[in-house]
Every structure is written in structure tokens, then in C-alpha cells.
C-alpha positions, 0 to 999 in steps of 0.5 A, a space after each residue: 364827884 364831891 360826895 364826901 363829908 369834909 374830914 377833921 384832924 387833931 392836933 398832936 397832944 404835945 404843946 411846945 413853948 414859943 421860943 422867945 428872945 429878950 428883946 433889948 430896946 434900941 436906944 437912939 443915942 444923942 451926942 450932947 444930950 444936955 442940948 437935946 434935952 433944952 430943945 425939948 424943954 423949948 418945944 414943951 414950952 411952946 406946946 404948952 402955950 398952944 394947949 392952953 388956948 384949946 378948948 377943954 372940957 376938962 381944965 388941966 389936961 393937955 394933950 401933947 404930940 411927940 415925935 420919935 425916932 427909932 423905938 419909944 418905950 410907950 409903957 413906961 412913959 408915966 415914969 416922965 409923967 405923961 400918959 399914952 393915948 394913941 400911936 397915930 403914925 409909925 413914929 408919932 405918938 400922942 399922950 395925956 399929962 395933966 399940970 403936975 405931970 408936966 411940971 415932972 416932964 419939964 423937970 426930966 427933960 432939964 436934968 437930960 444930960 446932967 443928972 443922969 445917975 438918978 434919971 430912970 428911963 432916960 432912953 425914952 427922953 432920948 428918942 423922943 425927936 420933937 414936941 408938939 400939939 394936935 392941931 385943928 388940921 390933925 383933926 380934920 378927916 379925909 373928907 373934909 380935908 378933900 370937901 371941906 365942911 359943908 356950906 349950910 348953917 346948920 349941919 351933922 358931924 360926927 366927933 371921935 374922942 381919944 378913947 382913954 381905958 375902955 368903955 366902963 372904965 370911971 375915967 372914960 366916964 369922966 371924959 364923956 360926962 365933961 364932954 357931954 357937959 361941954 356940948 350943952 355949954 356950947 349949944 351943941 345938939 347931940 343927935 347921936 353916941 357910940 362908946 365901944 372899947 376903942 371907939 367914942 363917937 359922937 353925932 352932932 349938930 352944929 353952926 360953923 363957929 361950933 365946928 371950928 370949936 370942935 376942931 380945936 378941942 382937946 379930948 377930940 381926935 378926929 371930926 368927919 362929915 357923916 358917911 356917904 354910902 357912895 352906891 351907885 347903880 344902873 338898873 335895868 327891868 328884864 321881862 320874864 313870863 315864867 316862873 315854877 308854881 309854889 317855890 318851896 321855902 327853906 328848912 328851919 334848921 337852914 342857915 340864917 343870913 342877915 342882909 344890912 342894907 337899904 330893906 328888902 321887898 319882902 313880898 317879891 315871889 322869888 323871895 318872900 318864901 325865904 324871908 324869915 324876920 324884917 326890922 327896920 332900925 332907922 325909924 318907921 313901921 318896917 324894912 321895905 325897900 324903895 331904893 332897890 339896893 336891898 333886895 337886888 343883894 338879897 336876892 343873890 344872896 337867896 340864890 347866887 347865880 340868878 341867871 343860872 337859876 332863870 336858865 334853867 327856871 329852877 328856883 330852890 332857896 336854901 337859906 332864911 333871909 333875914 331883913 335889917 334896914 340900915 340905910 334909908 330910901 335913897 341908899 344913904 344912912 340915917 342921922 343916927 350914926 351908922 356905927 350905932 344902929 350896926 351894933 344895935 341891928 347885930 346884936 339883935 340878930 344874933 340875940 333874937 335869931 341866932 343869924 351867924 352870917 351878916 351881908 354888908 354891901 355899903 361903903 362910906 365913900 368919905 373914907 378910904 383906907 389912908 395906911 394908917 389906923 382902921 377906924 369907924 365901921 371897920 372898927 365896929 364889925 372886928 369887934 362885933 365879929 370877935 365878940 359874937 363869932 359871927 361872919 361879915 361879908 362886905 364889899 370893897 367899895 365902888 370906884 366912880 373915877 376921881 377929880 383930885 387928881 383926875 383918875 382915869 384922866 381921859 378915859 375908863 377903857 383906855 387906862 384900864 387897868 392902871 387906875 385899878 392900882 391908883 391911890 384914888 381907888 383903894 378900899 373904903 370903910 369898912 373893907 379895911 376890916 380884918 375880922 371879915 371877908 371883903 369882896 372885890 369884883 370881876 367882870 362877866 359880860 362884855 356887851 352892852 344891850 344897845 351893842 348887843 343890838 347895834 354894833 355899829 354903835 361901838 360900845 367898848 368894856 375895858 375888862 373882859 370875862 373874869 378879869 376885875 371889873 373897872 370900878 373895883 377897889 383895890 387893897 391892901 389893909 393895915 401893915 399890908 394885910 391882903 385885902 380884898 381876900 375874894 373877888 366875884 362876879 359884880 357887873 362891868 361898863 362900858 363907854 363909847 368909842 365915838 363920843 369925847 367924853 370918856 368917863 360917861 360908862 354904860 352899864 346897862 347889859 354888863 351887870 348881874 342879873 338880880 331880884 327887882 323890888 318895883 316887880 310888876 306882872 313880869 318885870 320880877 328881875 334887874 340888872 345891877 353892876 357893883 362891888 355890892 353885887 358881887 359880896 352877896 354872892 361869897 355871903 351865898 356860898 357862906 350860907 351853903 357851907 354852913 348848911 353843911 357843917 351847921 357847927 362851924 365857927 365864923 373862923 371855920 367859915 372864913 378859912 373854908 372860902 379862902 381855902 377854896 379860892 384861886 388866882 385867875 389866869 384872866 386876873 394876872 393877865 389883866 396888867 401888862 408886864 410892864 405894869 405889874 414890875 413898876 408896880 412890884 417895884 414901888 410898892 413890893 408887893 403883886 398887882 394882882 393880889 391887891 386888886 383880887 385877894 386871894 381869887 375867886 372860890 372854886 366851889 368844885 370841894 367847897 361842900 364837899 370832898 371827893 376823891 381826888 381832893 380831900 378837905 382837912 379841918 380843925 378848929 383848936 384853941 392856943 395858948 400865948 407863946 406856944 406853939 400847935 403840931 398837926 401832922 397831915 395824913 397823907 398816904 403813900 400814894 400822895 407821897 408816891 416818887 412819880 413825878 405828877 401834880 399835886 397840891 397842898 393848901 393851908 388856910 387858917 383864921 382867928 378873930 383878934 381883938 383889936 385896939 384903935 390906938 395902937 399902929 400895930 391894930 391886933 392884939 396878937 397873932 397867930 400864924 402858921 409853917 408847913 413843914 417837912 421831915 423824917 418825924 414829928 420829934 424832929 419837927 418838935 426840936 426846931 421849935 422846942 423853947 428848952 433846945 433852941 441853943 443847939 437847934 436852929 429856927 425852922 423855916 418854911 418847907 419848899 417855899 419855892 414851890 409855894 405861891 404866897 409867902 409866910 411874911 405876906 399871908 401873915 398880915 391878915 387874920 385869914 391866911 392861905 398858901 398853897 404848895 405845888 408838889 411834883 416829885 415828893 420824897 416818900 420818906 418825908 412826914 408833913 406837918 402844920 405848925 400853928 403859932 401864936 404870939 401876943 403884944 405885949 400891949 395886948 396881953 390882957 385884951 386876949 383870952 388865955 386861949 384864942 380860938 382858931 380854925 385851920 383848913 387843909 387841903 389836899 389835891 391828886 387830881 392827875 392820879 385817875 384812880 385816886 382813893 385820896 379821901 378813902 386813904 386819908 380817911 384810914 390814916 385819921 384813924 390810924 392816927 386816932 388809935 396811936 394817940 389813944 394808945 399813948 395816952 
């Protein structure tokens, strides 16, 4: 039935000023300002002796901690002599000064309250709460807060610095060269360096006395134990006599997909037809694969559904598969930072290849999502995928249960699905990444081998067909962004009822049905359970679409899946009322969005449109501070009084630049309204810069009828909502209205024009006799000539 080229629209030639507002920043005021000011001169003095018993690379820089309530103007902080470095909490902010700078400070913060005529900026002095220092306990990672540093003599950390300017900057050369220097001083081997923008990283080796130097060093913000990729999984061959004769190999203008992971069995029968390229970038002559993690990924990604495609023993690749070994036998990383061989394997992918998609199933288990800043991994694929218009893919990251605090506390089938929610089980790096697609996992089969054979056994799944597996993690992202947006089929276990201990699960006969790299005559296949499992098969889907519109963006490609996803009935289902109100009432927000996304991809009009359901699509460029009108096309019989269903989707994605040391993360925003009214004048009004005095902001059109609010779908950079229409008025025009509006912090890390896609979607599915996709299609064309005719 879905045998339509998806149609593009165009934006209305009218471009409209964001209306903006002077913003007055709040000032905190202080009863006796004169003692506020002493307060912060005792704390500045204490902080002061505290800074010069650090280590330093760079003798006279101090690094100072405020706290501050309310707004605290980080732009102009050099007016009392510090330096902005990094917002490290909502209400902690972290600074430079040198000894000149701080005597200015010191000075300020005397004359508070007693010279104020010819104090500037005074209100920054007021809202700053507290001085102090970054600590060796402000230092220490997740990891080694939970783990503590490893026990042996010699051992890998890895060091991140403030990242002061950006990478080429002549004062971040200055504080690696210092540092460097410091290293060789101390005896510290480096083993490894990243310098990107907003990320300075260093792999070293060192002794407990050099760890406990490091942690107490001025120019360090951060010290971790290396990443742990935390995957996990059983592996079961599958014995399969048969396959067809001379699997043909994809076309060469096919999409090129790259899998980042331990290497690939290229010589599998199932795959080799499709391998394009294998590189290995952790040393060693190529990117074979002795764990099994690569190629049961790469596998799905060739193919999608294997056990569809082994039902039917049809067997036809569609993509070229390309093999980068990341990761080293045993599925963990390799001494040398991971970020760094990222950047290398990607960029040469890109640069050697063209590959525009990128499958990322690891997870580093040392690091889940605390609230606050996106760092390590993430950080690398947002900027990678800005940079290089290309689309990752990862997985959420498994959950193997928890120690501290005990999760689940007795037993994975009996608190299913509450530890689903639990603090123990949020997303890992990189899945925080807002830049790319992350991918949770749902559940398909329910019984394992041995009760499949002996069900006296009394092997138990906590989750049923389409419900999330119980060892997917949930979200959200920074400031609440949605995450994971997708979920797929990734594999279940199971425990049993008889024996006492109720975290040993079975997975054997629960997972996914995929490529074995120890193949031998007929064991060509395995099965695999794991967030790993289920990203390869959104990566597959990506693949397809980009089959079908070889000149879509990555933004194109993020917004067509997320357009096609749903919410599951089975998903919703999965948490009791109870459950699901509590959790709204903590936290705000919907269980099930945080566990699932956005749903799992309908691939109905995925590829292509039909007549009941038309996709929509554009991809623009915008300036700051305006705002994009697209009127949609949609035919009297859409808009028919009858009362029926119908369905209006809105998907947009944009790639911003991003910056660690800032709360906020993005450097701008860009969001959407669906909107109705009589014209598209009328619409123009509401957002027009030079009539905001006599017109109102504009709201949302028919929110109660919509599922996922602006406010919500907003904190991500792909962004979907759908309307269920009922009975419409025929007199009524709808419309789109992108917007798009820079911090002011991150005006000069944007383009004056960001790109961006947006993906419509419009459903008449009880109407037999639609002819949506012919009479959108006379609409477009209709529009085209009024606008030629305007011009």
C-alpha cells in the first residue's frame, strides 16, 4: 500500500523577527551589604590559603568555586577580576583569577556597601552566596566515588581539564604545555590526549601518590577510572542446515553503515557479501572479531529482523557495512582513550568513505547520567555529528542490577517493573548524547529454551512481548530532554521460581536471533540479549531510509524515525497506575516516556507514503531570532466536519553546538508551534516583532488533543508531537512555525544559519476511499505557483 515518494514542502518566503524582550537580571538584594561583603572577603581569604597548597602547573593561578543564588551575570565577572571557567551545578559557578585579579576581587568585595557610587556590576557581588575551593572530593568521578581507585601499584586514569577557550586558542596551549610539563616533573606517564573544544583529556599512568596529586590539582576538573563498556551477554548457537546459494551483495551506491565495536567476522557467509572496509584502531593487523559482540551487531544491522529473514530463508543485503574495531577481544576498551580512537575511526570513515551512518552499542558502565553536565563520549558523538552531518545510533546501556543500593532487592521478576525507574538504572555514556538517536529495548519472547522443553521448570520473564526488557535503562537527558527517543527488540530473561536466589536471570531462548563470529558448518547463528541489540536494528531501519532519499541530512534521518515512532500500548501498560502517578508526582514527568522515548518505529510509511498517509518533508536553514512559516497542505477532504480520526505528526531535528561548561549544554534552540487560523497574515501577526504591542504570543493550537507537550519535546534536539483531529473546522489553515533563539553565550559558536529538518505527517486512515497523497500532492503544486506568482 506505501508506494509513494515521501513529498517535500517549502517554507512560506516571509521570514518574521523572534520577538524578544529586554531581559532586566534579577538582582538578589542583601540587607546589609557592608556585612555580605566581610563574609565574602573571610571566605575568599580562607579559599586563598586552600588554593595555594594545590598543585599547579601554572604558579599564580587559582581556581575558586562560588556559589550564588539567584542569576549570577557570568559575562561580566572580569569586571571584579575573575574569570568564568564552567557552570558546574544550577547555582555553582567555577572561575580563573590570577594574584592581580584577586587582589581586584578582594578590593570589590571591601568596598560592598561602602563605596557604592563607583562600584560597577555590584549585583554580581550580591548574588554570589559563598566562596570556596574545588576539592579533591569535587574531583573524584562517579566511579571512583562508588569504587575507589584501584588497588594495584601502577594503574590508567584518565584526567580532564577545565577546557579554558577552545582547542587552538594560544591560552589552551599554554595550559597543556604547563601541564604536560607538570606530568614529566611528577614522573607521570601519559599514555594518551584528546583536545576538542569543550573537552581536554588526558590517559595516564600512574602510582597512588601521583593519583592523589592529580586529584588535588588546580587545572584538573575531573579524574576517572577508564571506561568499562559493561556489555554483557549470553550466547547460544542455533543449528541451521540451510542457506540460499550466492547471496547477492548490495549496490554501490547502497547506504554506508559503519559498526564501531569489538570487529566483525568478515568472512561470516551472511555478511561477508556486505563488507565493504574493516580497520582496526586499537593496534593489530585487522578488525576480526574474537568476542562475538561486533558481529551479532552488525548482523542486525545488514539485516534487521534475522529471524524473520531465517523463516523465510530470504536473505538480501541492502547496505555496505563497514568495520571499525574499537574495542578489544574482550568487548572492553583499549589503553588509549576511547574518545580519541572515536574521533580517529570517524573521521576516517567519513573522510575515506563517505559512511553517513555510525552503530555505537557500548556503554561505559562507570558513568551514568548524574543530571548535570554531558561529558566524555557524549560529548565527542554531539560534536562529531555537528561537525560531520552524520547520524549515530547508540544503545541506552545494560542494567545488570545494583549493590549500592541493592536494585532489584530480591528478585528481577518480582519488582518488575519498578527498578526500570530506579536511580540505579539511568542511561550510561554516551546515551546522554543529544546529537544522536539512543535506543532502549523491548522484550519479544517470553520463554526460555529449558521451559520451552520442561515447563515444570518454572522459568519466569518479568516482561512480556513488547513490553521494555528488564535490563533497559531509562532517561531523561540534560534539562529533561527525552531520552532514550526509540526503543526496539533487544532480548528478555528470565530467573526461577524455585531457587532462592532471584538475580541469577536466564537468557538463553529470550534474545535475538543473530550472526555467530565462531560459525562452524551450521552453527552460522546465536542468540543475543542486550541494549546493543536492539540500537542496531533503528541503525538498519536508518540505513533503508537513506536508500530511499540518498540526499537526506542526518537532521532528515533522526526526524523521519522519530516521525514514525509510537507509544505501545504494552509499554504504558507495563506500570501499574499506582506506580506511574507516584512516579508523575516526584519527578513530573511520564514513566513510560523515560523508559521508551518516543516508541518503537512503525515502518508502515517509513520509506514510503500511501494514500491514507502522507509524509511531509523540508529541510531549511534559520537565522537567530526568527521565526519559519509553513503552511500545510491539506485538502478539503482532510479537514471534512465528519467526525473520524485523523492524525497530524510534527517532527523536527537540528544539530547544535554544544559546550561542557555551560548548565544549559546547547548553544541554541530551535523549536516548533502547530498552529491554526483563517490565514497565514493572521498567523504572521502573532509572531510579528513590530506588532507584539497589540497582538498576544501565540499558543499552541488544540493541545488537549496533542500527546507530548511543547514545554517537553523541547528539551531535546529531535522533537515530535502528534494531534488526534476528530471533527476539524473546514474553514481553518494549519500551519508550522519554526523558531529559533541563540544563548547569548552561544551566539559565536553558531552559524548565522543552522540547518534543520522538519517531517510531517498526515494520516486519514478510517477514510476507505482517501486520496490524501494525490490531493496533498495538487495542493503542493498549487502552493508552488502562488508563490511564483508573488515573486
Amino acid at each position: 500500500m506505501a508506494d509513494f515518494e515521501h513529498l517535500r514542502i517549502e517554507r512560506e518566503p516571509l521570514e518574521n523577527d523572534r520577538r524578544t524582550r529586554k531581559i532586566n537580571m534579577p538582582r538578589h538584594p542583601r540587607g546589609d551589604l557592608s556585612g555580605h561583603g566581610q563574609k565574602l572577603t573571610t571566605d575568599l581569604t580562607k579559599a586563598f590559603r586552600f588554593a595555594r597548597q594545590q598543585q599547579t602547573s601554572r604558579p599564580g593561578n587559582f581556581v575558586l568555586k562560588l556559589r550564588y543564588v539567584g542569576h549570577l551575570d557570568i559575562s561580566h565577572l572580569h569586571r571584579h577580576g575573575i574569570e568564568f571557567v564552567s557552570q558546574e551545578d544550577n547555582q555553582i559557578c567555577v572561575v580563573f583569577a590570577d594574584e592581580t585579579g584577586l587582589a581586584m576581587f578582594a578590593d570589590h568585595l571591601q568596598r560592598l556597601g561602602l563605596d557604592n557610587a563607583e562600584l560597577t556590576y555590584r549585583q554580581i557581588l550580591e548574588a554570589i552566596d559563598g566562596i570556596d575551593n574545588w576539592t579533591s572530593e569535587d574531583r573524584k568521578s562517579w566511579a571512583i566515588k562508588k569504587k575507589g581507585l584501584p588497588e594495584s601499584e601502577q594503574y590508567l586514569l584518565d584526567v580532564e581539564l577545565w577546557p579554558v577557550e577552545v582547542t587552538h586558542h594560544p591560552k589552551r596551549l599554554s595550559v597543556c604545555e604547563a601541564f604536560e610539563r607538570w606530568l614529566t616533573q611528577n614522573n607521570i606517564s601519559r599514555k594518551d590526549k584528546v583536545n576538542l573544544d569543550s573537552l581536554i583529556m588526558y590517559r595516564v599512568s600512574v602510582n597512588s601518590a601521583q593519583a592523589d596529586a592529580l586529584l588535588n590539582h588546580t587545572d584538573v576538573r575531573l579524574v576517572d577510572i577508564p571506561p568499562e563498556s559493561g556489555i554483557r551477554y549470553s550466547q547460544l548457537n542455533c543449528d541451521i542446515e540451510n542457506l540460499p546459494e550466492g547471496i547477492s551483495s548490495p549496490s554501490p551506491e547502497a547506504a554506508r553503515v559503519c559498526v564501531l565495536d569489538s570487529g566483525v567476522a568478515t568472512n561470516h557467509p551472511l555478511l561477508a557479501p556486505a563488507i565493504a572496509e574493516s580497520v582496526n584502531f586499537i593496534g593489530g593487523e585487522d578488525g576480526g572479531d574474537l568476542n562475538g559482540h561486533g558481529t551479532a551487531v552488525a548482523g542486525i544491522v545488514l539485516y534487521g529482523d534475522l529471524e524473520a529473514c531465517n523463516t523465510t530463508n530470504f536473505w538480501r543485503p541492502e547496505l555496505l557495512i563497514f568495520n571499525g574495531k574499537i574495542m578489544d577481544d574482550n568487548a572492553e576498551f583499549d589503553e588509549a582513550s576511547i574518545e580519541k580512537t572515536l574521533v580517529d575511526a570517524v573521521t576516517y570513515f567519513v573522510e575515506e568513505h563517505q559512511c553517513r551512518i555510525f552503530n555505537l552499542s557500548i556503554g561505559n558502565a562507570n558513568a551514568p547520567y548524574d543530571n548535570r553536565h554531558i561529558r566524555g563520549i557524549a560529548y565527542v558523538l554531539d560534536k562529531l555529528a555537528r561537525d560531520l552531518n552524520i547520524l549515530f545510533v547508540v544503545s541506552a546501556g545494560n542494567f545488570s542490577g545494583s549493590t549500592d543500593p541493592n536494585v532489584p532487592t530480591n528478585s528481577w521478576r518480582d519488582e518488575y517493573p519498578e527498578y526500570l525507574l530506579a536511580d540505579a538504572s539511568v542511561i550510561i555514556d554516551p546515551a546522554p548524547a543529544l546529537n544522536v538517536l539512543t535506543v532502549g529495548s523491548l522484550a519479544r519472547h517470553n520463554a526460555t529454551f529449558d521451559a520451552q522443553r520442561y515447563p515444570e521448570i518454572g522459568q519466569l520473564a518479568p516482561a512480556t512481548e513488547n513490553q521494555p526488557s528488564p535490563f533497559s535503562r531509562h532517561g531523561p537527558s540534560i534539562k529533561g530532554a527525552i531520552k532514550p527517543e526509540l526503543v526496539a527488540v533487544g532480548g528478555n530473561l528470565a530467573v526461577a521460581m524455585r531457587t532462592g536466589d532471584g538475580h541469577r536471570a536466564v537468557m538463553r531462548g529470550l534474545g535475538v536471533l543473530t550472526c555467530n563470529n565462531k560459525f562452524i558448518g551450521n552453527t552460522l547463528f546465536s542468540e543475543i540479549s542486550g541494549t546493543s541489540f536492539a540500537a542496531p536494528y533503528i541503525t538498519h531501519l536508518a540505513g533503508r531510509v537513506l536508500n530511499n532519499y540518498p540526499k537526506a541530512s542526518a537532521n532528515l534521518l533522526r526526524a523521519l524515525l522519530v516521525n514514525h515512532a509510537n507509544m505501545l500500548p504494552e509499554i504504558e501498560n507495563s506500570f501499574p497506575y499506582e506506580m506511574k502517578e507516584i512516579y508523575k508526582s516526584e519527578t513530573d514527568r511520564e514513566a513510560s516516556r523515560d523508559v521508551a522515548g518516543y516508541g518503537v518505529i512503525d515502518e508502515g510509511e517509513l520509506f514510503r507514503s500511501s494514500q491514507n498517509a502522507v509524509v511531509l518533508m523540508a529541510e531549511e536553514k534559520i537565522e537567530n531570532n526568527s521565526h519559519h512559516f509553513f503552511e500545510l497542505p491539506l485538502p478539503v477532504e482532510f479537514l471534512r466536519s465528519q467526525r473520524a480520526a485523523r492524525e497530524i505528526r510534527v517532527t523536527l531535528a537540528y544539530c547544535p553546538a554544544v559546550r561542557t561548561t555551560r548548565i544549559d549544554y546547547i548553544a541554541t534552540k530551535i523549536h516548533f508551534k502547530l498552529i491554526k487560523d483563517s490565514s497565514l497574515e493572521a498567523v504572521e501577526r502573532h509572531f510579528n516583532h513590530d506588532t507584539q504591542a497589540e497582538t498576544s504570543t501565540r499558543k499552541e493550537s488544540a493541545i488537549s488533543n496533542r500527546d507530548i507537550s511543547e514545554e517537553l519535546r523541547g528539551k531535546g534536539t529531535v522533537q515530535s508531537s502528534t494531534w488526534r483531529i476528530r471533527q476539524p473546522n473546514p474553514t481553518e489553515k494549519w500551519f508550522v512555525v519554526v523558531t529559533r533563539q541563540d544563548k547569548e553565550w552561544g551566539q559565536s559558536m553558531s552559524f548565522e544559519q543552522e540547518d534543520y529538518a522538519l517531517v510531517v505527517t498526515v494520516t486519514d486512515r478510517e477514510n476507505e476511499n482517501a486520496q490524501l497523497y494525490t490531493q496533498i500532492s495538487q495542493r503542493i503544486e498549487q502552493q508552488i505557483r502562488a508563490r511564483a506568482r508573488v515573486q
